[in-house]
DRENNU-666689 format. One record per residue (C-alpha): residue number from 1; residue in one letter; y, z, x. Coordinates in nm, 2 decimals. Each point is the difference from the previous one (the first is absolute). Example, Ala and Ser with C-alpha at 12.3 -4.5 7.8 and 13.67 -1.06 7.14 Angstrom:
<rs>
k:1 r:A Y:-0.45 Z:0.78 X:1.23
k:2 r:S Y:0.34 Z:-0.07 X:0.14
</rs>
This chain:
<rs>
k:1 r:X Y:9.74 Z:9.62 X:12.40
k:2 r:X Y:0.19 Z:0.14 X:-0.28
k:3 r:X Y:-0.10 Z:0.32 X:-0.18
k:4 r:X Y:-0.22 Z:0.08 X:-0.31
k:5 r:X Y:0.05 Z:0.38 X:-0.08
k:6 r:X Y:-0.27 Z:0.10 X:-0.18
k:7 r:X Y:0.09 Z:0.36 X:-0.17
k:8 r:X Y:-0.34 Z:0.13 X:-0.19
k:9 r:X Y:0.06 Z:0.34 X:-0.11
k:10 r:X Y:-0.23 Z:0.21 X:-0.05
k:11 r:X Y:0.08 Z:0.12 X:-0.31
k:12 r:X Y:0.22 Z:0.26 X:-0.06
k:13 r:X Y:0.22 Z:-0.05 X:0.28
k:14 r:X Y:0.33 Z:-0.10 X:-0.17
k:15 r:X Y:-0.16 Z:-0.40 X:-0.03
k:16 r:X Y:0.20 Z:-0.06 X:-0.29
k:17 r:X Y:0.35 Z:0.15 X:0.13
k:18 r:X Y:-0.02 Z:-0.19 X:0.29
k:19 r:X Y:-0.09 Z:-0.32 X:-0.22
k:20 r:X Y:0.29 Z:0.09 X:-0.27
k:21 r:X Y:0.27 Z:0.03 X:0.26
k:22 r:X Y:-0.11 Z:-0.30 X:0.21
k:23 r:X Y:0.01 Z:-0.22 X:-0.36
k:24 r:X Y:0.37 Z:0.10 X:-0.02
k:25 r:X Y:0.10 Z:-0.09 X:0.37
k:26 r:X Y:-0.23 Z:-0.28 X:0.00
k:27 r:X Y:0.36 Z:-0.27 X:0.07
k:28 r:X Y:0.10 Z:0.24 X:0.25
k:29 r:X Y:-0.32 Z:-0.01 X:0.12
k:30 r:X Y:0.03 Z:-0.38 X:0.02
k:31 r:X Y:0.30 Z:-0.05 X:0.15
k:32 r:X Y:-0.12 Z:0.23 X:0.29
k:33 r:X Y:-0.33 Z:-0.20 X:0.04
k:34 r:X Y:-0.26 Z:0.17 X:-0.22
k:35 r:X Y:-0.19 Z:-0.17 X:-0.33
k:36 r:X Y:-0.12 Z:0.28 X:-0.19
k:37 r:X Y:-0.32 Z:-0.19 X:-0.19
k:38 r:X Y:0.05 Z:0.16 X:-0.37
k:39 r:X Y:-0.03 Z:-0.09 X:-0.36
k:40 r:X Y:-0.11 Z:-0.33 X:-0.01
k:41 r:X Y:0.02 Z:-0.04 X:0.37
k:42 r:X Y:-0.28 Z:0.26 X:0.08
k:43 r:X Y:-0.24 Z:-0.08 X:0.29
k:44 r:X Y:-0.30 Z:-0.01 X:-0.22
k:45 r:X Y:-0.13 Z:-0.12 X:-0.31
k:46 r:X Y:-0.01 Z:0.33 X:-0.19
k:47 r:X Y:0.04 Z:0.31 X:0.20
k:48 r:X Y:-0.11 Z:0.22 X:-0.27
k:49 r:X Y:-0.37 Z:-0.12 X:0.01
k:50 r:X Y:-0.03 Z:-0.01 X:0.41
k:51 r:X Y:-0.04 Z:0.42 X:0.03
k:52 r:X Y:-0.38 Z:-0.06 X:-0.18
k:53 r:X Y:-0.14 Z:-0.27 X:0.23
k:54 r:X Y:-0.30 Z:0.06 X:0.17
k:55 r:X Y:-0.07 Z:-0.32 X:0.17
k:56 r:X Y:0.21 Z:-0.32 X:0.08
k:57 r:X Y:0.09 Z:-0.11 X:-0.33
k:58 r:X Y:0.01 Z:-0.41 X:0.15
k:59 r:X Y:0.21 Z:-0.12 X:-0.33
k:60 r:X Y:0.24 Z:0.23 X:0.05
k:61 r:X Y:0.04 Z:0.00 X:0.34
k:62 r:X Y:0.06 Z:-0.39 X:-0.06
k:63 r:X Y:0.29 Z:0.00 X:-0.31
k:64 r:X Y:0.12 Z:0.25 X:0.23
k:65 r:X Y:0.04 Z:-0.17 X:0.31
k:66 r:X Y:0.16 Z:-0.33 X:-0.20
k:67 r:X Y:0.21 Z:0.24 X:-0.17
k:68 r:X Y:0.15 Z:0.20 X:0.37
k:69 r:X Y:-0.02 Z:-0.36 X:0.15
k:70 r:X Y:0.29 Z:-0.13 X:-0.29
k:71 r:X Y:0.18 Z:0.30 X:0.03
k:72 r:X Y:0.01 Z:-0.02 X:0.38
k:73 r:X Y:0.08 Z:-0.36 X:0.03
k:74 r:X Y:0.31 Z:0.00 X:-0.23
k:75 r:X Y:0.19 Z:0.33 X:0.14
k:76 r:X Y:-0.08 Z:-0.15 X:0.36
k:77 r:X Y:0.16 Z:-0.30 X:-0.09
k:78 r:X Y:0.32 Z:0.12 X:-0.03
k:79 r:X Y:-0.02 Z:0.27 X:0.26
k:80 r:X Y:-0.31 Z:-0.05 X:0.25
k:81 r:X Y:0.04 Z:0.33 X:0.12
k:82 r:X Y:-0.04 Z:0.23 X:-0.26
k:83 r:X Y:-0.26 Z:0.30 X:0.00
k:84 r:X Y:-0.19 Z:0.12 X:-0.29
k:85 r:X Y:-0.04 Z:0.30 X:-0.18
k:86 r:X Y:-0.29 Z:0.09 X:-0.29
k:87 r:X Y:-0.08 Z:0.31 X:-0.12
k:88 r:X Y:-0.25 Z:0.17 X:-0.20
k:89 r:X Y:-0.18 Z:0.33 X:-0.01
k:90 r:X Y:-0.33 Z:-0.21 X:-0.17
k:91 r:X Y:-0.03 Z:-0.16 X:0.32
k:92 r:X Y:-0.11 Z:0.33 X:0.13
k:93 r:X Y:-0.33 Z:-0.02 X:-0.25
k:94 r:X Y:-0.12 Z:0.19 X:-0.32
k:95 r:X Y:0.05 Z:0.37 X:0.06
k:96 r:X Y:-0.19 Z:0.11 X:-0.30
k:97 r:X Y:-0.25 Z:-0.12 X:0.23
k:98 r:X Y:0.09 Z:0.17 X:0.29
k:99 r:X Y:0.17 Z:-0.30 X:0.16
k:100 r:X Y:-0.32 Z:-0.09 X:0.15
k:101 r:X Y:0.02 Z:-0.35 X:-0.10
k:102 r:X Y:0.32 Z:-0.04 X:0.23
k:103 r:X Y:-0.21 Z:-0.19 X:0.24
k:104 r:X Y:-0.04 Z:-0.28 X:-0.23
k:105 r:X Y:0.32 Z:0.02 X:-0.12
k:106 r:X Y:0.10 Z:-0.06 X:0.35
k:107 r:X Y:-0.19 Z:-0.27 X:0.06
k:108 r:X Y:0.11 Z:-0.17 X:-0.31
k:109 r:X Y:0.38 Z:0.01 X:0.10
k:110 r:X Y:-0.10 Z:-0.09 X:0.38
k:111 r:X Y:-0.16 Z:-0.32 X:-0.14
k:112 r:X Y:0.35 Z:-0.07 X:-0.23
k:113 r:X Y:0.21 Z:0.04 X:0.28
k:114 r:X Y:-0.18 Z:-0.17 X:0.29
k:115 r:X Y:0.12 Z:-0.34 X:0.20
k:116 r:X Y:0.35 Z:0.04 X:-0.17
k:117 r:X Y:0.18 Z:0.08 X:0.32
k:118 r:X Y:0.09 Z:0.33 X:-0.09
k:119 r:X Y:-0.02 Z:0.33 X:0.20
k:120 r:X Y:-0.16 Z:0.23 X:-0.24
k:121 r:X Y:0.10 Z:0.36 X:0.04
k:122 r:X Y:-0.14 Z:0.26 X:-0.24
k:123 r:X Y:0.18 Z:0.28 X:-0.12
k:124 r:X Y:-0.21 Z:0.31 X:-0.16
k:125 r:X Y:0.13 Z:0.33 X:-0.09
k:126 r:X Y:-0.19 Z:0.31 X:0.00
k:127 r:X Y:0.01 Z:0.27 X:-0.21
k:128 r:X Y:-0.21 Z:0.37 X:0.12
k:129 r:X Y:-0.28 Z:-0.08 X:-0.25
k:130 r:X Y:0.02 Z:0.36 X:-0.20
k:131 r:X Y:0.36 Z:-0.10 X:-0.08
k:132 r:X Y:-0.09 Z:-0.34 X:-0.05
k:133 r:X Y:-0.32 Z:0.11 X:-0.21
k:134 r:X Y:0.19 Z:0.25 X:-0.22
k:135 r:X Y:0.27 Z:-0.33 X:-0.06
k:136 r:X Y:-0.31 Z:-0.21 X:-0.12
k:137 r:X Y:-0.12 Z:0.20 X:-0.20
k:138 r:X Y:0.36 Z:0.05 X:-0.18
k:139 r:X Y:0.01 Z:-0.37 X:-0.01
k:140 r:X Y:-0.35 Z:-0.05 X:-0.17
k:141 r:X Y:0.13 Z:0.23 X:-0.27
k:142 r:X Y:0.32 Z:-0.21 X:-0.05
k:143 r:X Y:-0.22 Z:-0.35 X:-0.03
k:144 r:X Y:-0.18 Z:0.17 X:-0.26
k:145 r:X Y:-0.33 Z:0.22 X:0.11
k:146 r:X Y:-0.06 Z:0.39 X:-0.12
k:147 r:X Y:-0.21 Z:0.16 X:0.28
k:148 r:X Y:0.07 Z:0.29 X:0.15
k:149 r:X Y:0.12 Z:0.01 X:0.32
k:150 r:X Y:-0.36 Z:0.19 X:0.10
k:151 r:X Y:-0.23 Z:-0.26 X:-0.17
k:152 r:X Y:0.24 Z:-0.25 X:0.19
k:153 r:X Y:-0.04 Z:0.14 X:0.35
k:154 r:X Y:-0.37 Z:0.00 X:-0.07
k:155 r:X Y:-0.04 Z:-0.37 X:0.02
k:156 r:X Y:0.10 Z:-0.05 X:0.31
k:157 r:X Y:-0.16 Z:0.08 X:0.39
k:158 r:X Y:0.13 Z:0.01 X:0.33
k:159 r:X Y:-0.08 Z:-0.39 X:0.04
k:160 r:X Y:0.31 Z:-0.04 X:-0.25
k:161 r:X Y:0.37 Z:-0.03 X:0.11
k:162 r:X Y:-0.10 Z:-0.05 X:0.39
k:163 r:X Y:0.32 Z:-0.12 X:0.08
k:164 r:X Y:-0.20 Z:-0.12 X:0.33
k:165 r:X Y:-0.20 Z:-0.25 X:-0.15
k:166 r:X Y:0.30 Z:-0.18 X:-0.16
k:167 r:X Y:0.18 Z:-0.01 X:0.29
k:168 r:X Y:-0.25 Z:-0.07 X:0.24
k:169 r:X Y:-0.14 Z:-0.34 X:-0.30
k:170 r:X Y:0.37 Z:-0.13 X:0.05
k:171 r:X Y:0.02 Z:0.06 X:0.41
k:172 r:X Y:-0.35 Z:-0.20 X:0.03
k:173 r:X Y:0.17 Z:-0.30 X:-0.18
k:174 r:X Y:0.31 Z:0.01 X:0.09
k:175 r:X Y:0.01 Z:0.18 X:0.31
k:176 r:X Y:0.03 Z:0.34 X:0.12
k:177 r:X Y:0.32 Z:-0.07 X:0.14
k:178 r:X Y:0.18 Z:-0.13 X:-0.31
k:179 r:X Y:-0.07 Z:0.29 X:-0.24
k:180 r:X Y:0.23 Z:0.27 X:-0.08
k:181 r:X Y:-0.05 Z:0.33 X:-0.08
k:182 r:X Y:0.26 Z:0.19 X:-0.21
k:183 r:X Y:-0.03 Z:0.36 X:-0.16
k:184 r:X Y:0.10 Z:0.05 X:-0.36
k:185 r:X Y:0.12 Z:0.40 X:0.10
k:186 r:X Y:0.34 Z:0.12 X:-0.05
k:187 r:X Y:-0.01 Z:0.14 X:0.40
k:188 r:X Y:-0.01 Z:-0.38 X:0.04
k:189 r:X Y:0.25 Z:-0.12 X:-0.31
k:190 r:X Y:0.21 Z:0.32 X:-0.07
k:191 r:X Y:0.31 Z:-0.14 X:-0.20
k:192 r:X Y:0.01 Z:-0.20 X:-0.28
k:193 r:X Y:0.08 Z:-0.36 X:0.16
k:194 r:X Y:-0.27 Z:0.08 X:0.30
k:195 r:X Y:-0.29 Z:-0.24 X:-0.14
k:196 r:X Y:0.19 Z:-0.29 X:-0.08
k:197 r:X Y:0.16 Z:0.05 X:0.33
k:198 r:X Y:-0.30 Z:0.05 X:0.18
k:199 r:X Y:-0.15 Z:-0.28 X:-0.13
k:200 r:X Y:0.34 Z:-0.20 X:0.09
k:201 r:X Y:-0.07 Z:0.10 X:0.32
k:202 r:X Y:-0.39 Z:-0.09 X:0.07
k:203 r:X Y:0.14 Z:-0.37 X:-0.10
k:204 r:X Y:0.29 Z:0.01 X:0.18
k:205 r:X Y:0.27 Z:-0.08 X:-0.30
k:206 r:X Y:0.35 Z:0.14 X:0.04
k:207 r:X Y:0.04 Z:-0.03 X:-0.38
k:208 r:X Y:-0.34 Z:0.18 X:-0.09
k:209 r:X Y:0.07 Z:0.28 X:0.35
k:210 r:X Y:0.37 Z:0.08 X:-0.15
k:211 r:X Y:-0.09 Z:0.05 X:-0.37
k:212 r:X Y:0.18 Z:0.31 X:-0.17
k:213 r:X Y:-0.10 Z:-0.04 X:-0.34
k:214 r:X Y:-0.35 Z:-0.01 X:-0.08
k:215 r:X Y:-0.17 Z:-0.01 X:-0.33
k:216 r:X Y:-0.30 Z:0.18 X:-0.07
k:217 r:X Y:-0.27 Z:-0.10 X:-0.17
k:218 r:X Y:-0.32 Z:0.15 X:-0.17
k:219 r:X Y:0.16 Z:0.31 X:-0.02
k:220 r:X Y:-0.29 Z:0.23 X:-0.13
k:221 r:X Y:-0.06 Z:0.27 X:-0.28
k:222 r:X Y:0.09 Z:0.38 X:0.02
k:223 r:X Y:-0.33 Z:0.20 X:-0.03
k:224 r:X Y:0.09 Z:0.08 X:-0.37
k:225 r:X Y:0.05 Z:-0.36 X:-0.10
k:226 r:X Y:-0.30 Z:-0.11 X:0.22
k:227 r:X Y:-0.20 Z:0.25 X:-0.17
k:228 r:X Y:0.11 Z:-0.12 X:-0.37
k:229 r:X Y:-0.09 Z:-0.35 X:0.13
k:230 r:X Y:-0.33 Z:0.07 X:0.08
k:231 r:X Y:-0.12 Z:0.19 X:-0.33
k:232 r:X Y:0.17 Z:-0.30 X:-0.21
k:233 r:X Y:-0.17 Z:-0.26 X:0.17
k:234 r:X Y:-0.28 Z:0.07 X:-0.13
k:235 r:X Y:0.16 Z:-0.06 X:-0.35
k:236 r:X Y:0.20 Z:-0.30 X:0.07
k:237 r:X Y:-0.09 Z:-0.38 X:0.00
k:238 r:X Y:0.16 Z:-0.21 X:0.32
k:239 r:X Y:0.34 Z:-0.14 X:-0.14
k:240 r:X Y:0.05 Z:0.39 X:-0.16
k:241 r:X Y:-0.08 Z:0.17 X:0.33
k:242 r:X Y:0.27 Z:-0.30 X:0.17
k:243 r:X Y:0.24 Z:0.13 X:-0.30
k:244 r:X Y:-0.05 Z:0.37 X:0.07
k:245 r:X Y:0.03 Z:-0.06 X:0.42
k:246 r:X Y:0.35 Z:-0.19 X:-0.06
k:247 r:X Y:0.11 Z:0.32 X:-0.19
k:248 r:X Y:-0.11 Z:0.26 X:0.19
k:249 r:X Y:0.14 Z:-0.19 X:0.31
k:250 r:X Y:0.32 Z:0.03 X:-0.18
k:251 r:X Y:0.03 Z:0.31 X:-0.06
k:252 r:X Y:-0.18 Z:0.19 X:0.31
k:253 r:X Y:-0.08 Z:-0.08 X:0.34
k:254 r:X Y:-0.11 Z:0.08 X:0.39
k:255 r:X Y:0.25 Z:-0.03 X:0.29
k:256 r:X Y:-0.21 Z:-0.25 X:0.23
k:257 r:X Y:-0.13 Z:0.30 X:0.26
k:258 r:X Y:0.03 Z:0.28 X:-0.23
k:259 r:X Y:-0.36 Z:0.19 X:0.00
k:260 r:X Y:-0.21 Z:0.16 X:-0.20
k:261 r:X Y:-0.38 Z:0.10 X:0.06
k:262 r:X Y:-0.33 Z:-0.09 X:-0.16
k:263 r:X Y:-0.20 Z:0.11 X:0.32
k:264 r:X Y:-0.06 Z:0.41 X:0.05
k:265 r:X Y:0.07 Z:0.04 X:0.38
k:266 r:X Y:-0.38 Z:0.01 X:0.11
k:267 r:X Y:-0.08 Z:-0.34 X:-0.20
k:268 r:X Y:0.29 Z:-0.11 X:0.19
k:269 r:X Y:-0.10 Z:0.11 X:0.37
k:270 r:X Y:-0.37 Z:-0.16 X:-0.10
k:271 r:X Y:0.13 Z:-0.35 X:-0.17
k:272 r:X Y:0.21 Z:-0.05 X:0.31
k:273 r:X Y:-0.27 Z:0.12 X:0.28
k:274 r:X Y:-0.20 Z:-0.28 X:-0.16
k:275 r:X Y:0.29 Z:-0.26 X:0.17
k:276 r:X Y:0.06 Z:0.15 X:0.33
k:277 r:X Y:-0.16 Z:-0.25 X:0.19
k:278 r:X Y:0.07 Z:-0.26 X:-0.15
k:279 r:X Y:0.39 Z:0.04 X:0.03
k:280 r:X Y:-0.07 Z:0.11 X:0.34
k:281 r:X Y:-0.07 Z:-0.34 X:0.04
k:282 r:X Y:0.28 Z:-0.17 X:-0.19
k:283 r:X Y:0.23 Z:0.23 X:0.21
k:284 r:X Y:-0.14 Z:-0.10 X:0.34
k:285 r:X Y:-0.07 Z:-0.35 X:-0.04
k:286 r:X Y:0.31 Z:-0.10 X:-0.19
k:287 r:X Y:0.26 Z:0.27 X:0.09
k:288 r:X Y:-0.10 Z:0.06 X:0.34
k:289 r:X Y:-0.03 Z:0.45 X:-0.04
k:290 r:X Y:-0.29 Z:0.12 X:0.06
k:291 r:X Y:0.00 Z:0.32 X:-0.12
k:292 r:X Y:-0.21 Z:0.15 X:-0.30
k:293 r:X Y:0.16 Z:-0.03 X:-0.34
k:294 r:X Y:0.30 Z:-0.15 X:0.12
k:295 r:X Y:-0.01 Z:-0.28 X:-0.23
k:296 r:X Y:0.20 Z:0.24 X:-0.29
k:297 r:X Y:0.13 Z:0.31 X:0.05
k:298 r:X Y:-0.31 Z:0.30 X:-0.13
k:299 r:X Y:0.13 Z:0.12 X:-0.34
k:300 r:X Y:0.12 Z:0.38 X:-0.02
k:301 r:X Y:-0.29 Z:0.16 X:-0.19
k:302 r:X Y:0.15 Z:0.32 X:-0.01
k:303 r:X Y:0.28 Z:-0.13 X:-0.18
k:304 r:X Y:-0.02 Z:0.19 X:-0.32
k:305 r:X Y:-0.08 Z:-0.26 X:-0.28
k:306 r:X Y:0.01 Z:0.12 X:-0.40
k:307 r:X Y:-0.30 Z:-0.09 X:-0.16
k:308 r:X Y:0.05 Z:-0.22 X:-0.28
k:309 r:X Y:-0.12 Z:0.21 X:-0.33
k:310 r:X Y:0.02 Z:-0.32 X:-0.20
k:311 r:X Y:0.27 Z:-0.07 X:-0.35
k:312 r:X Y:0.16 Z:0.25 X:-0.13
k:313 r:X Y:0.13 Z:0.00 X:-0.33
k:314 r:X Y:0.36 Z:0.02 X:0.09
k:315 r:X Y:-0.09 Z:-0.31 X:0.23
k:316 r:X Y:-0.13 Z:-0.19 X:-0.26
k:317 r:X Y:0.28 Z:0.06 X:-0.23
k:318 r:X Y:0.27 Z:-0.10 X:0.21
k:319 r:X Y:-0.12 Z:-0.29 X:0.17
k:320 r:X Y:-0.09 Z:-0.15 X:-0.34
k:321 r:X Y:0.32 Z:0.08 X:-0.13
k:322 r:X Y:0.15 Z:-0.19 X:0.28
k:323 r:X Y:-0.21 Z:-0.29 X:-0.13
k:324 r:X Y:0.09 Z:0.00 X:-0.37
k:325 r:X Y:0.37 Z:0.00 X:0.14
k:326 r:X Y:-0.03 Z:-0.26 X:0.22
k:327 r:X Y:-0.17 Z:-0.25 X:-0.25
k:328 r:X Y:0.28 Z:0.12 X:-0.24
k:329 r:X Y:0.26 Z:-0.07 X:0.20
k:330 r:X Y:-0.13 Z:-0.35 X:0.08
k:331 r:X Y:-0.08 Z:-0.07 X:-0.35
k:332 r:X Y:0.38 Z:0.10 X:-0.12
k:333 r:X Y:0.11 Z:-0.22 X:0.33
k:334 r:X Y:-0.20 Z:-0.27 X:-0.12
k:335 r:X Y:0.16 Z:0.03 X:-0.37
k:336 r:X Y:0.31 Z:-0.03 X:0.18
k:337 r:X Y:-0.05 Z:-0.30 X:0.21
k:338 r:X Y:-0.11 Z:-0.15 X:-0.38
k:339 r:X Y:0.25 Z:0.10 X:-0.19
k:340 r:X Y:0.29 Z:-0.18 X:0.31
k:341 r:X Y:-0.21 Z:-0.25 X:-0.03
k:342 r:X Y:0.03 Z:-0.08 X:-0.36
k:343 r:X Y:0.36 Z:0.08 X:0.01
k:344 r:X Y:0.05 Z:-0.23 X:0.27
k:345 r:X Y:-0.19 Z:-0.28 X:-0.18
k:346 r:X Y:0.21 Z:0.07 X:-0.34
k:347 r:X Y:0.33 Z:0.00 X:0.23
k:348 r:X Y:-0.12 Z:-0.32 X:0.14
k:349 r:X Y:-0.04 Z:-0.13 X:-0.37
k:350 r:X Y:0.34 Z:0.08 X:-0.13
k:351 r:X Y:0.18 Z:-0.17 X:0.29
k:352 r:X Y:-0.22 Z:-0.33 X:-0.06
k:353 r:X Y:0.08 Z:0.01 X:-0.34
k:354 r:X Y:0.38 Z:0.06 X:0.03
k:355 r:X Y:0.00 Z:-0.29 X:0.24
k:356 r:X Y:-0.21 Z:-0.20 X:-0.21
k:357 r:X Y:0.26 Z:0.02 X:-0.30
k:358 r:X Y:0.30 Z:-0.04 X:0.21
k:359 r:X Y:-0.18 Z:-0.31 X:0.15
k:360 r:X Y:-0.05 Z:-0.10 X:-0.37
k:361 r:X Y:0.36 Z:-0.15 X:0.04
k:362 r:X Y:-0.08 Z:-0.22 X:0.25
k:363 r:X Y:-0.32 Z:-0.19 X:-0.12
k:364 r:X Y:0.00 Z:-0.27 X:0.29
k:365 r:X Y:0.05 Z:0.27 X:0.28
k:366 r:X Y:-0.31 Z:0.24 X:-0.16
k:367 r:X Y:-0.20 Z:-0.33 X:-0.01
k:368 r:X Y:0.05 Z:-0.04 X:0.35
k:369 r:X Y:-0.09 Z:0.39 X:0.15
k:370 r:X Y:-0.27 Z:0.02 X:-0.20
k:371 r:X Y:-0.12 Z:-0.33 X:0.20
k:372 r:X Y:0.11 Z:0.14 X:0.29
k:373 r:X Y:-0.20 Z:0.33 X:-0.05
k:374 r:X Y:-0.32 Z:-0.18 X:-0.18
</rs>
């Protein structure tokens, strides 16, 4: 049986850098026996809607399935033994609920892909969930919200982020034996390249194993910015906040493992406790170690963290000064791109015309291009 790789997240986890860079080597990909199912050829129907199912949602599972059955057909006919890749961190499930609907979410994508002679392996990366929490709640800010990251926290138990369940929904669909377990962590992915790679190497693609030149995605805000973001959100209509997010990703970002910390050290020790037995479980069932808290490496909370005090003036100043210079210097490019362009039309105008009058000489042979060009 050929392959189906099935890459669902969770969130968080570089999803999107992994997606970006396997879009750009998607004919190397080919050519080495991989179909990367993107764009138009995605798996499903809509992949942005799956994250909020609850149930098996029987119509789509059905558009889906003629849609997968299509795609499959056509690449096999010109190479019957080509594998499959999809990708998408909504196939993990909703996690402004918690992810708790990733069971469903499973068993929508286990009825899409059965009795298609594929091998399904599913490919999830974790992330420690205080790091992965203090990343959400960044990335709420960024699509638009204005909590604080207190009230946020707040709205959430310990029955939310169990890696465990999401694992264990896929392993009792698709079997135990074809799920693998990677950890977003930079112990695990310490250099630049090491995600892409790692990923290269869970599907076994020389192409995707050997890449040197990844491109990151999703970068994140610096505390400042994400702090601006949050108070003018609550100011700002949709396309404004989508105007204001292109420009402060312009002009200031994250590095992807860089840190900074919303969590005082005792919230943190008491958020994680919460989740030590459930990635107890993950770790011994699907890594083979049994030892407590070895899914992630325990953060150092005695690391000496500087409280955030919130804007400062200075801040404030600068980082919209950036912006004002940054949308001048795009509106003075754009004037320039206008004014080439209107020089280029007017140059294009005066040779027409001098050709026309020379051509005025030669009626018959003017007749005759202009019947050529018409």
């Amino acid at each position: 049986m050929k392959k189906l790789f099935l890459h669902i997240g969770t969130w968080k986890t570089g999803s999107s850098t992994i997606q970006y860079n396997l879009y750009r080597l998607r004919k190397e990909l080919e050519k080495e026996g991989y179909f990367f199912l993107c764009k138009e050829n995605k798996m499903v129907i809509n992949d942005g809607i799956i994250r909020n199912f609850t149930s098996i949602e029987n119509d789509y599972v059905k558009k889906s399935r003629e849609k997968f059955k299509e795609i499959l057909d056509r690449k096999r006919s010109t190479n019957p033994d080509i594998d499959f890749i999809s990708s998408a961190e909504e196939f993990s499930g909703n996690p402004f609920k918690g992810f708790k609907n990733a069971g469903a979410v499973a068993q929508n994508l286990f009825e899409i892909t059965k009795g298609f002679g594929l091998d399904v392996n599913v490919i999830v990366y974790l992330r420690r969930q205080d790091d992965f929490f203090e990343s959400f709640y960044q990335q709420s800010i960024r699509l638009g919200e204005s909590h604080g990251f207190q009230d946020f926290l707040k709205k959430f138990d310990e029955s939310d982020f169990n890696w465990y369940y999401i694992v264990r929904s896929y392993a009792e669909l698709f079997g135990h034996e074809n799920i693998i377990v990677r950890r977003y962590h930079n112990k695990f992915l310490p250099y630049e390249n090491s995600l892409v790679q790692d990923f290269g190497k869970v599907i076994g693609s020389e192409t995707i194993s050997g890449f040197k030149s990844t491109t990151s995605r999703n970068r994140g805000y610096s505390r400042d910015i994400l702090e601006i973001t949050r108070i003018m959100n609550k100011y700002f209509d949709g396309e404004e906040r989508f105007q204001l997010r292109k420009l402060y990703d312009k002009i200031d970002s994250k590095l992807p493992f860089e840190k900074y910390s919303y969590f005082t050290a005792n919230q943190r020790r008491a958020f994680l406790r919460k989740y030590e037995d459930s990635n107890y479980l993950v770790a011994k069932e699907f890594l083979d170690v049994e030892e407590k808290n070895s899914l992630f490496p325990e953060p150092d909370y005695e690391r000496s963290i500087e409280e955030f005090k919130g804007l400062s003036t200075e801040s404030v100043v600068a980082h919209f000064s950036k912006a004002i210079l940054l949308v001048k210097q795009e509106a003075e490019k754009e004037n320039r791109n206008r004014v080439q362009g209107v020089k280029n039309k007017f140059f294009r105008f005066r040779v027409r015309r001098l050709l026309s009058k020379k051509l005025d000489r030669y009626p018959g042979f003017k007749r005759m291009i202009r019947r050529i060009i018409s």
